[in-house]
mmCIF file as Biopython writes it, N, C-alpha, C and O atoms, coordinates in Angstrom:
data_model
#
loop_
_atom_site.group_PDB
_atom_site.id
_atom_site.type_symbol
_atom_site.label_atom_id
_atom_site.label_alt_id
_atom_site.label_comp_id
_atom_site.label_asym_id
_atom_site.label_entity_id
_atom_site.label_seq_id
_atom_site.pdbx_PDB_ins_code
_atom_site.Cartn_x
_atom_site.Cartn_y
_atom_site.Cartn_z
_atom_site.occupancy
_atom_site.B_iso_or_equiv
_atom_site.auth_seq_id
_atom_site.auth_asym_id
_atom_site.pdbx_PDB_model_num
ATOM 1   N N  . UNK A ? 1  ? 26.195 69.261 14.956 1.0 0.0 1  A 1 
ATOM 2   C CA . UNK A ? 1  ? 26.923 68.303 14.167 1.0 0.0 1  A 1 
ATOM 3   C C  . UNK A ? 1  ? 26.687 66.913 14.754 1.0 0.0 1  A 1 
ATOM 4   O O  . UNK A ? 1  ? 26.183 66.739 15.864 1.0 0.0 1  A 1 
ATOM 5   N N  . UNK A ? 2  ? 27.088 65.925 13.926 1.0 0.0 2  A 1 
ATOM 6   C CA . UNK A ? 2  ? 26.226 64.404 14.223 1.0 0.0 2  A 1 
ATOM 7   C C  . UNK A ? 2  ? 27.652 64.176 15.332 1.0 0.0 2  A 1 
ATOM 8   O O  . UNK A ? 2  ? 28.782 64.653 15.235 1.0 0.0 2  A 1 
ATOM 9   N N  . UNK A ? 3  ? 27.127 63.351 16.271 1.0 0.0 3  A 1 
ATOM 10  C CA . UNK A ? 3  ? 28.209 62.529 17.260 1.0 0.0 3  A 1 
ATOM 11  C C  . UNK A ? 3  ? 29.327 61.639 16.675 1.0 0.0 3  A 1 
ATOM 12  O O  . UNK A ? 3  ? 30.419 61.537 17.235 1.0 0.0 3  A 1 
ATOM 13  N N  . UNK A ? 4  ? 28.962 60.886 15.324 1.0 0.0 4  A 1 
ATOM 14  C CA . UNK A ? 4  ? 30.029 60.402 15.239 1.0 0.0 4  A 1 
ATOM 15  C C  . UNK A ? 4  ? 31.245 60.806 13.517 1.0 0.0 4  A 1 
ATOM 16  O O  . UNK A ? 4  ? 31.891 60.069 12.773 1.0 0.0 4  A 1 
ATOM 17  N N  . UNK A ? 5  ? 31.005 62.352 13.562 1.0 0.0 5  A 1 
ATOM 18  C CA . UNK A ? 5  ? 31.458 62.944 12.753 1.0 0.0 5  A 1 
ATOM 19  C C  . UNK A ? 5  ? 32.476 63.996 13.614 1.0 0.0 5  A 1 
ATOM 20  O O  . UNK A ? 5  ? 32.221 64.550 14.683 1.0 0.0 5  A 1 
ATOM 21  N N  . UNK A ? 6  ? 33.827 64.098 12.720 1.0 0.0 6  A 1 
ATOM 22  C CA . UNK A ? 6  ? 34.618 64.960 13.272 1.0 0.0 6  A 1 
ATOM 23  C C  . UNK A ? 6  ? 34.624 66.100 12.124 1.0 0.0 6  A 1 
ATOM 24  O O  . UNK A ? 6  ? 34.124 65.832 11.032 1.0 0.0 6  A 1 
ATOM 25  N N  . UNK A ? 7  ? 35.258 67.525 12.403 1.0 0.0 7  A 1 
ATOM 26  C CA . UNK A ? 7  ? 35.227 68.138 11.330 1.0 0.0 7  A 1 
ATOM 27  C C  . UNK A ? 7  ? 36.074 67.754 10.649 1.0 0.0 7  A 1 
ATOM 28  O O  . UNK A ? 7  ? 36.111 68.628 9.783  1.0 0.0 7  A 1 
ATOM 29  N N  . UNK A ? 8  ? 37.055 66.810 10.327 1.0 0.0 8  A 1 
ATOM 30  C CA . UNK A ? 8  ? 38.183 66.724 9.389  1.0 0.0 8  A 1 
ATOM 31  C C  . UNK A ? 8  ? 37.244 65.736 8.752  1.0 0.0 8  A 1 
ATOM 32  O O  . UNK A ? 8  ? 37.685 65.489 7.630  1.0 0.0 8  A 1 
ATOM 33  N N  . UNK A ? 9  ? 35.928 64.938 9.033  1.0 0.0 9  A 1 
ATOM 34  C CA . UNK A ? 9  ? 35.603 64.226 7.757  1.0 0.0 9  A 1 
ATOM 35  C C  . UNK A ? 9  ? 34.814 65.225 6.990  1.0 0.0 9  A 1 
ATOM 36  O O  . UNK A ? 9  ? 34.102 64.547 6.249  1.0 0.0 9  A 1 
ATOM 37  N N  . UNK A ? 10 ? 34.541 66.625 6.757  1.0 0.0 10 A 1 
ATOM 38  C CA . UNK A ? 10 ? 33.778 67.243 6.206  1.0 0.0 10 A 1 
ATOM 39  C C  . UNK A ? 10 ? 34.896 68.295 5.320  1.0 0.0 10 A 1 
ATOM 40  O O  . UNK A ? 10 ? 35.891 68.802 5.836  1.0 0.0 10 A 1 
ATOM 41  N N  . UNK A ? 11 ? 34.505 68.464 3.999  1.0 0.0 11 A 1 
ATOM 42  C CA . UNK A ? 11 ? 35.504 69.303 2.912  1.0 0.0 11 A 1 
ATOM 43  C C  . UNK A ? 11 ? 35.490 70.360 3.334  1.0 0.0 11 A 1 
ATOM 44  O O  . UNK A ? 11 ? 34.655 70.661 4.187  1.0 0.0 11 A 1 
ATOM 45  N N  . UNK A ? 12 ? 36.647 71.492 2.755  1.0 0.0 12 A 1 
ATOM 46  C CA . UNK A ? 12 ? 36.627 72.767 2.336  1.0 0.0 12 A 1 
ATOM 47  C C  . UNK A ? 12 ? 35.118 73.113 2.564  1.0 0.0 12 A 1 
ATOM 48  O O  . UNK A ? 12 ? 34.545 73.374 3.622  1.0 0.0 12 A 1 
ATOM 49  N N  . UNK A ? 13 ? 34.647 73.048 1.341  1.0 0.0 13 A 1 
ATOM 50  C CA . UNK A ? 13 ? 33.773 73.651 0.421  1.0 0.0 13 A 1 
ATOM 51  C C  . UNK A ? 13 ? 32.416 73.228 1.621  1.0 0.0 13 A 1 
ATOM 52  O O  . UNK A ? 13 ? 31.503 74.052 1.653  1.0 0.0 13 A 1 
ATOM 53  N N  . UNK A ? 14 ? 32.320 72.287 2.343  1.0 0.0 14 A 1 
ATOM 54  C CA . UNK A ? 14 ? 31.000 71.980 3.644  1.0 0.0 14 A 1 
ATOM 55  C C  . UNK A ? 14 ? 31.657 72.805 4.467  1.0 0.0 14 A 1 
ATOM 56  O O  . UNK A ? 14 ? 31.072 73.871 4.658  1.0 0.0 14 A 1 
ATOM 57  N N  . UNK A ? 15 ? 32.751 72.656 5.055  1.0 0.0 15 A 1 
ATOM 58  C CA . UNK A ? 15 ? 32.831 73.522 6.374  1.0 0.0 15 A 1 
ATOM 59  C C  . UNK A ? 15 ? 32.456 74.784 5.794  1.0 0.0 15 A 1 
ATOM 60  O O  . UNK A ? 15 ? 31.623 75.240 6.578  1.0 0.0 15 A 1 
ATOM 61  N N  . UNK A ? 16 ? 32.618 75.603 4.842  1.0 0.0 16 A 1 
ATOM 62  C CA . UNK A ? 16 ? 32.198 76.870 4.805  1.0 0.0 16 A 1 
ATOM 63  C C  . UNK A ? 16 ? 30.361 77.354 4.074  1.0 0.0 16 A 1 
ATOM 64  O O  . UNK A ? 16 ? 29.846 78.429 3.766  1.0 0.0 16 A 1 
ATOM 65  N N  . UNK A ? 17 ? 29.937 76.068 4.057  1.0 0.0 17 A 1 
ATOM 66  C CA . UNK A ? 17 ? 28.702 75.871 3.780  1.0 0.0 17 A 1 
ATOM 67  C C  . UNK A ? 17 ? 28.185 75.846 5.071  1.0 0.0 17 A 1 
ATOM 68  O O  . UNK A ? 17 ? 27.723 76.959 5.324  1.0 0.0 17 A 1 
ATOM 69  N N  . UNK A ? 18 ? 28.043 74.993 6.097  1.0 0.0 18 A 1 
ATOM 70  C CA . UNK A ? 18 ? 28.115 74.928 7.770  1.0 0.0 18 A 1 
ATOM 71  C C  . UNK A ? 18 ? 27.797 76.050 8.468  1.0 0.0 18 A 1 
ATOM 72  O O  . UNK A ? 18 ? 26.826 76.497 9.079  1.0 0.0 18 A 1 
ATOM 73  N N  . UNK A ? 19 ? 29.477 76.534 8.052  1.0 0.0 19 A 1 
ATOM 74  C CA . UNK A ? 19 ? 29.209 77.962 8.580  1.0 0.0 19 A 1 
ATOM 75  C C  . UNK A ? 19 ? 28.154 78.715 8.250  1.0 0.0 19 A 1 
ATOM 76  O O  . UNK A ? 19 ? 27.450 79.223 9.124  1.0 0.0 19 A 1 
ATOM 77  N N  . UNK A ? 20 ? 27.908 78.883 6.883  1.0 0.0 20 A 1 
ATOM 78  C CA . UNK A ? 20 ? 27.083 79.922 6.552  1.0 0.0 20 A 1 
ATOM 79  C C  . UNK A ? 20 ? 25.567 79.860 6.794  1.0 0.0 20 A 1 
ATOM 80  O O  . UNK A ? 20 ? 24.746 80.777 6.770  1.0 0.0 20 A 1 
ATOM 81  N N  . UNK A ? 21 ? 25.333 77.995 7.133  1.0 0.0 21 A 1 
ATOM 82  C CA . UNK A ? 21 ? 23.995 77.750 7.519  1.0 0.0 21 A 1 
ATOM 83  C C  . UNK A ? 21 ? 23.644 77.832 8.887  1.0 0.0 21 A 1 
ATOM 84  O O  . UNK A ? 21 ? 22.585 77.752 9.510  1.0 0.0 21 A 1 
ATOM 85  N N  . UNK A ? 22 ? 25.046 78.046 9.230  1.0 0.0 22 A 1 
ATOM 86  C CA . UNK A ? 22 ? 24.633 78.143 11.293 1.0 0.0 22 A 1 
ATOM 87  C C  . UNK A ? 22 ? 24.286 79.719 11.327 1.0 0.0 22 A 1 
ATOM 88  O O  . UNK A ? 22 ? 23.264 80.279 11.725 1.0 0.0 22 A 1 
ATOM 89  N N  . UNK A ? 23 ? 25.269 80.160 10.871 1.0 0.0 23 A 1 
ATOM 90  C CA . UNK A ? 23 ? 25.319 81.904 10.896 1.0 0.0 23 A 1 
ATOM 91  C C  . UNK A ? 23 ? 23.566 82.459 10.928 1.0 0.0 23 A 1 
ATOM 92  O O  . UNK A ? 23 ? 22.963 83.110 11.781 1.0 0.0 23 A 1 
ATOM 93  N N  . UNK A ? 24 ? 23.078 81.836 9.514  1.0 0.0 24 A 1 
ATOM 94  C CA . UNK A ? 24 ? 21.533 82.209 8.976  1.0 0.0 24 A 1 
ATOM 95  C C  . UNK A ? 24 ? 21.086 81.942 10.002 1.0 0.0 24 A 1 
ATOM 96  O O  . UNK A ? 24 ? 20.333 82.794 10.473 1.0 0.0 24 A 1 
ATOM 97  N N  . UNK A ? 25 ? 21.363 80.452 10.966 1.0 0.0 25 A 1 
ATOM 98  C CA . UNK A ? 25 ? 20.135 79.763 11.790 1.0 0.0 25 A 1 
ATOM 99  C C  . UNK A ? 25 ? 19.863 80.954 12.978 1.0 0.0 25 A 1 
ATOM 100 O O  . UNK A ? 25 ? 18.807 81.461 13.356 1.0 0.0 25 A 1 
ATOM 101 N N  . UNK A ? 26 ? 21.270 81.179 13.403 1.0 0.0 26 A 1 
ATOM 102 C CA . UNK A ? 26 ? 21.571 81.977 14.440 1.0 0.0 26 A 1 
ATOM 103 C C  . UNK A ? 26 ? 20.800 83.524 14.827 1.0 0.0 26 A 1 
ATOM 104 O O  . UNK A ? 26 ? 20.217 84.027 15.787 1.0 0.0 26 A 1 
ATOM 105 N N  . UNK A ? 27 ? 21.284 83.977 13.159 1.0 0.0 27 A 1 
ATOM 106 C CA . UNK A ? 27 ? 20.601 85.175 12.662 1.0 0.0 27 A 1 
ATOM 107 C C  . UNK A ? 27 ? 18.890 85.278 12.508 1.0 0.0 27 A 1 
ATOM 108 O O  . UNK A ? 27 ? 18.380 86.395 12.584 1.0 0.0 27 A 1 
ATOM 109 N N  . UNK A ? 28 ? 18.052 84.105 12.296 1.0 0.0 28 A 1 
ATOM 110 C CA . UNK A ? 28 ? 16.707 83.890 12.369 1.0 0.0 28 A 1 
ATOM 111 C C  . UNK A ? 28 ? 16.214 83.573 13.728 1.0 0.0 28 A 1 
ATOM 112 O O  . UNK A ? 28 ? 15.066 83.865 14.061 1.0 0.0 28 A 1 
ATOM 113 N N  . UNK A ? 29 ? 17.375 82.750 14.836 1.0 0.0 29 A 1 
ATOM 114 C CA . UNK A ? 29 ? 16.907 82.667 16.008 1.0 0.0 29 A 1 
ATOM 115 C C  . UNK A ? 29 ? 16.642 83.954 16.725 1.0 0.0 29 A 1 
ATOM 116 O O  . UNK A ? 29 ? 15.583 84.033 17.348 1.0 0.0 29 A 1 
ATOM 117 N N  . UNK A ? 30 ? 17.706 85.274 16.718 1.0 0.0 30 A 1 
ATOM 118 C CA . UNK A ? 30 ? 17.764 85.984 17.104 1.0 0.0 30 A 1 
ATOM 119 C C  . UNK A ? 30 ? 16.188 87.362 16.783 1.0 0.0 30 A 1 
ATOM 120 O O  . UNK A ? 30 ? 16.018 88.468 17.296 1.0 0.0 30 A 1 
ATOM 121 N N  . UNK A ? 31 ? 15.443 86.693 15.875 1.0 0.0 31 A 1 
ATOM 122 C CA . UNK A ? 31 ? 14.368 87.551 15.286 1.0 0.0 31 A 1 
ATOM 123 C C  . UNK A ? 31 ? 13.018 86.518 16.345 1.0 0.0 31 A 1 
ATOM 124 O O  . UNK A ? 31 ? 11.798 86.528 16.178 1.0 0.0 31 A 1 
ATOM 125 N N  . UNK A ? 32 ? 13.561 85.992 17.041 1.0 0.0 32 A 1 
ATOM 126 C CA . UNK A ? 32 ? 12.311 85.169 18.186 1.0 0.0 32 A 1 
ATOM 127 C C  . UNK A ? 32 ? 12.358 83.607 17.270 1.0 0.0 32 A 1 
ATOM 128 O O  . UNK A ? 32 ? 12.789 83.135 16.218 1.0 0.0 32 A 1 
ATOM 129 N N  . UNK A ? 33 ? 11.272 83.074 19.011 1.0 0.0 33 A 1 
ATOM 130 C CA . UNK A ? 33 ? 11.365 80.987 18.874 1.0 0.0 33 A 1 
ATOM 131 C C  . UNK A ? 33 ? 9.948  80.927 17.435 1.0 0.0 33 A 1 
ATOM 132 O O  . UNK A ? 33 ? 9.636  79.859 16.909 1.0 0.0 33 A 1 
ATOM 133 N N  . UNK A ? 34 ? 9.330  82.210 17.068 1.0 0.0 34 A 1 
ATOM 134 C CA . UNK A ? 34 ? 8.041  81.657 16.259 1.0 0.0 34 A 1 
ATOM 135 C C  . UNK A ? 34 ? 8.705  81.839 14.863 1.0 0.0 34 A 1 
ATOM 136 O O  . UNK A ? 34 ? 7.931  81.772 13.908 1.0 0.0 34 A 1 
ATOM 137 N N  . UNK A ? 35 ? 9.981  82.054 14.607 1.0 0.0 35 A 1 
ATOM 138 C CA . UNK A ? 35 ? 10.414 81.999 13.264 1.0 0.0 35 A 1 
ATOM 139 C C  . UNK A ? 35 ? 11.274 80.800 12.842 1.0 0.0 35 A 1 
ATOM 140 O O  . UNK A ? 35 ? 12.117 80.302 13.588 1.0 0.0 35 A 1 
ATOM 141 N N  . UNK A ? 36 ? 10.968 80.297 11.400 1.0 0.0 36 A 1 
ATOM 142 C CA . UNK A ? 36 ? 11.096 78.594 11.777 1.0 0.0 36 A 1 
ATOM 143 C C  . UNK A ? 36 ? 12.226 78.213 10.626 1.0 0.0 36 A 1 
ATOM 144 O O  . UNK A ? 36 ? 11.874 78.055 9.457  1.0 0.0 36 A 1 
ATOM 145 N N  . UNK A ? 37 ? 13.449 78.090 10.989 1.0 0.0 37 A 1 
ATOM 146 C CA . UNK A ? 37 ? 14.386 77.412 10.695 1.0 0.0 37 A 1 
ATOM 147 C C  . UNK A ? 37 ? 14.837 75.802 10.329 1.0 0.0 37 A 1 
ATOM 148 O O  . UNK A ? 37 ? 16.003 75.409 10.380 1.0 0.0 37 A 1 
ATOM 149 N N  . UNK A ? 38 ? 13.886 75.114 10.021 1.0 0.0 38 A 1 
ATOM 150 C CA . UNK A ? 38 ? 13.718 73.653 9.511  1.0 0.0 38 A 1 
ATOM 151 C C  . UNK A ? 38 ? 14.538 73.729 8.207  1.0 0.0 38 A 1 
ATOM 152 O O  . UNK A ? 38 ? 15.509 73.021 7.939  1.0 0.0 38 A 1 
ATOM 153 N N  . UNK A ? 39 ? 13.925 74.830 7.331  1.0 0.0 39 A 1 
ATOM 154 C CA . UNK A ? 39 ? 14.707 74.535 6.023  1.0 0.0 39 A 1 
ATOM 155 C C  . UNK A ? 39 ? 16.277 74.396 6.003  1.0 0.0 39 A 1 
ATOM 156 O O  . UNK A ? 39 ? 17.043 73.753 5.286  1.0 0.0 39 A 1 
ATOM 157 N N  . UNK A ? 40 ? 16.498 75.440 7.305  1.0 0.0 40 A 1 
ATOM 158 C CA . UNK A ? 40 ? 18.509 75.613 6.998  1.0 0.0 40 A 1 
ATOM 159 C C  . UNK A ? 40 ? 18.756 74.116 7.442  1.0 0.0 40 A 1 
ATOM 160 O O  . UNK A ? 40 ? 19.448 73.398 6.720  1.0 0.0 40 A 1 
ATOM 161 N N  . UNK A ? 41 ? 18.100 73.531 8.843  1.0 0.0 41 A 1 
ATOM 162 C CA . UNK A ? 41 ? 18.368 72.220 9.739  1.0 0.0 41 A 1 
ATOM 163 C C  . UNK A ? 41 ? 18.327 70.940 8.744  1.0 0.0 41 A 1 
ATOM 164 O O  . UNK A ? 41 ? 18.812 69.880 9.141  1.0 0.0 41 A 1 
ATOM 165 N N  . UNK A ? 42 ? 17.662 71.047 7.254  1.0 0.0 42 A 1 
ATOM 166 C CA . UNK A ? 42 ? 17.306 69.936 6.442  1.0 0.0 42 A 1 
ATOM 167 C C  . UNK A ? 42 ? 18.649 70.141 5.760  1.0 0.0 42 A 1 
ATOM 168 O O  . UNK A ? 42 ? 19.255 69.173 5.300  1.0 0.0 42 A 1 
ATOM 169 N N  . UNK A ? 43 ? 19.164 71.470 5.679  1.0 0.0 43 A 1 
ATOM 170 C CA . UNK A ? 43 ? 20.165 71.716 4.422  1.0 0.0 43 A 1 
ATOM 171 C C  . UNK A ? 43 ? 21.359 71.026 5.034  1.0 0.0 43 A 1 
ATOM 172 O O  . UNK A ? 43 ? 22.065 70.246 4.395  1.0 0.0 43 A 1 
ATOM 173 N N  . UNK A ? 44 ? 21.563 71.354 6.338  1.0 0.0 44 A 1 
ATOM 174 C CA . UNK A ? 44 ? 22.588 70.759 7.818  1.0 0.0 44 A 1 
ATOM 175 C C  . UNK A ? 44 ? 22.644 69.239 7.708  1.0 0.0 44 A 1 
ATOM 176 O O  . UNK A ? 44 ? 23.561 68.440 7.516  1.0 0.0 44 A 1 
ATOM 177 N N  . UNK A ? 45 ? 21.116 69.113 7.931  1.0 0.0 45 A 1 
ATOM 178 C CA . UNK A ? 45 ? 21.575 67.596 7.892  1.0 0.0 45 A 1 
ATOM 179 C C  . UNK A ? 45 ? 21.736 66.777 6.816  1.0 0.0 45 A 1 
ATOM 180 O O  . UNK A ? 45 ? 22.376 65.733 6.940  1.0 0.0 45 A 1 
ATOM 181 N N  . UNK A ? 46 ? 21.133 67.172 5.534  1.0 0.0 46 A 1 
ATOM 182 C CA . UNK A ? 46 ? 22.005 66.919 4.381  1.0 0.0 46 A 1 
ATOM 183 C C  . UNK A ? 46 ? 23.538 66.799 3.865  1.0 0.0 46 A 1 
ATOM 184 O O  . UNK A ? 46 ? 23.997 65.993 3.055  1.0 0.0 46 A 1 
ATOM 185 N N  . UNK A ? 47 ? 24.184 67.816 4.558  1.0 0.0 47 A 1 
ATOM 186 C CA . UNK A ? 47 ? 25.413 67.731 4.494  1.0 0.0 47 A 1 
ATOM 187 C C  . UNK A ? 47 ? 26.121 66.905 5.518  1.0 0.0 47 A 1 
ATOM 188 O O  . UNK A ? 47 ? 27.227 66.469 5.201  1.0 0.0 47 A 1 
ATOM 189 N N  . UNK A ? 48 ? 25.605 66.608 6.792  1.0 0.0 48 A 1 
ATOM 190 C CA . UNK A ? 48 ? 25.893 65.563 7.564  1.0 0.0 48 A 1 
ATOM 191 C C  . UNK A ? 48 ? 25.784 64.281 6.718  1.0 0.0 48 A 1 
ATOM 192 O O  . UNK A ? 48 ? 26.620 63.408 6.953  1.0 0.0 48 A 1 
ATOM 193 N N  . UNK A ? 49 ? 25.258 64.152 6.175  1.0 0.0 49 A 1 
ATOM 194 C CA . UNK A ? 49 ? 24.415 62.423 6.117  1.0 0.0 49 A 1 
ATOM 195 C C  . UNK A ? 49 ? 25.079 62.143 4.715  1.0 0.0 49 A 1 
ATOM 196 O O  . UNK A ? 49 ? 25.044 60.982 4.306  1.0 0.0 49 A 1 
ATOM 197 N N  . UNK A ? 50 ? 25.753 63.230 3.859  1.0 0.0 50 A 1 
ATOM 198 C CA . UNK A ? 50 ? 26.957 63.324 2.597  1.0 0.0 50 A 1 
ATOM 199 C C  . UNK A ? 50 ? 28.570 62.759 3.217  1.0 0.0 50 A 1 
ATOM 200 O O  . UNK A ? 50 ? 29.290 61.827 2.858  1.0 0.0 50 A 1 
ATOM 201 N N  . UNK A ? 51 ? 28.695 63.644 4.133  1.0 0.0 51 A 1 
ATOM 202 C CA . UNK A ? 51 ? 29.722 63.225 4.364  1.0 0.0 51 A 1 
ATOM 203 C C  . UNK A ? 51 ? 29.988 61.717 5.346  1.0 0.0 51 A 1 
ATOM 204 O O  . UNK A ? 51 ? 31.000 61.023 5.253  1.0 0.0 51 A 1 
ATOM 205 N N  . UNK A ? 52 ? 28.907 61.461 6.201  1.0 0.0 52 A 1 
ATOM 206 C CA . UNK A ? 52 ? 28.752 60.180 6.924  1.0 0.0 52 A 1 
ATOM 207 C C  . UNK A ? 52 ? 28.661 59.238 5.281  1.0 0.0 52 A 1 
ATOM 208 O O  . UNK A ? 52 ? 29.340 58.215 5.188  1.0 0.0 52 A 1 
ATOM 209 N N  . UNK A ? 53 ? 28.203 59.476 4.647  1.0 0.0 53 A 1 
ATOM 210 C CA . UNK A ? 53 ? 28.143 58.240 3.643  1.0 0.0 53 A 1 
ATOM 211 C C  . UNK A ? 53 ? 29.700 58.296 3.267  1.0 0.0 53 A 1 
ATOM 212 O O  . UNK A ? 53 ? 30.217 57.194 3.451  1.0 0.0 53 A 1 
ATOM 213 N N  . UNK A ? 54 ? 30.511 59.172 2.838  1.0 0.0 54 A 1 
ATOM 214 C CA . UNK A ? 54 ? 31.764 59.548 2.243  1.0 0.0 54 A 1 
ATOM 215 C C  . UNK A ? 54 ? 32.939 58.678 3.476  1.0 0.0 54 A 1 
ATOM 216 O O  . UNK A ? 54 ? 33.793 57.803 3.333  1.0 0.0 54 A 1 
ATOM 217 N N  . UNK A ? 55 ? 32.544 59.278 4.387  1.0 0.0 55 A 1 
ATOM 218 C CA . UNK A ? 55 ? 33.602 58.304 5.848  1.0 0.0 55 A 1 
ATOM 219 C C  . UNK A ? 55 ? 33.278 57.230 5.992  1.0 0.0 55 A 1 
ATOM 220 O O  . UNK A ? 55 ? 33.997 56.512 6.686  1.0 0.0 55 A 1 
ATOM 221 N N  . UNK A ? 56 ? 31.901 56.610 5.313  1.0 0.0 56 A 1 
ATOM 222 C CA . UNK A ? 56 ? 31.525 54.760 5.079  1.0 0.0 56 A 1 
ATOM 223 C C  . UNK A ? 56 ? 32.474 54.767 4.142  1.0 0.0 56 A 1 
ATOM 224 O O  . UNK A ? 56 ? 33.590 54.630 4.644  1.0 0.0 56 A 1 
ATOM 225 N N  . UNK A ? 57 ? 32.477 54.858 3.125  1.0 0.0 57 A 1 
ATOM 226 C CA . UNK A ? 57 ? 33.507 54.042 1.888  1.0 0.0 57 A 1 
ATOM 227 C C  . UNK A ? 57 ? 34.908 54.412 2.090  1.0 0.0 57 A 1 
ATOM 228 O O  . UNK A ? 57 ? 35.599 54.091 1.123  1.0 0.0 57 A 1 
ATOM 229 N N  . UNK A ? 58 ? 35.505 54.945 2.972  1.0 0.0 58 A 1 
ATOM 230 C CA . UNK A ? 58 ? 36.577 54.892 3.453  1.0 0.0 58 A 1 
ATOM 231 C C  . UNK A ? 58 ? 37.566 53.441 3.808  1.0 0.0 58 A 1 
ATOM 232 O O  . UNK A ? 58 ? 38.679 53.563 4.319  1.0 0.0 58 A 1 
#
C-alpha cells in the first residue's frame, strides 16, 4: 500500500478488492519467483492511485 494512504481512505468495495488481489499475489508467489504477478500489482496500483486522487478533492 502507498505511504501516504491510510486504509480508511479506501471504500468497502477496494478493501475487499485488495484483499482479493493480495490473496491471488500471494497464492502465485507461492507456485515460485519465475511466475509473474505484474498484472495483479497494475490492478493494486490502480486502485491506489483512485483513491489518492479521491483523498485530493477532499
Amino acid at each position: 500500500m502507498a505511504d501516504d494512504l491510510r486504509l480508511s481512505d479506501f471504500t468497502g468495495g477496494e478493501k475487499a478488492r485488495l484483499a482479493l488481489l493480495h490473496a491471488r499475489m500471494a497464492k502465485r508467489g507461492m507456485a515460485g519467483d519465475s511466475v509473474d504477478i505484474s498484472d495483479l500489482q497494475r490492478k493494486v496500483e490502480r486502485i491506489e492511485r483512485d483513491a489518492r486522487r479521491r483523498k485530493g478533492r477532499k
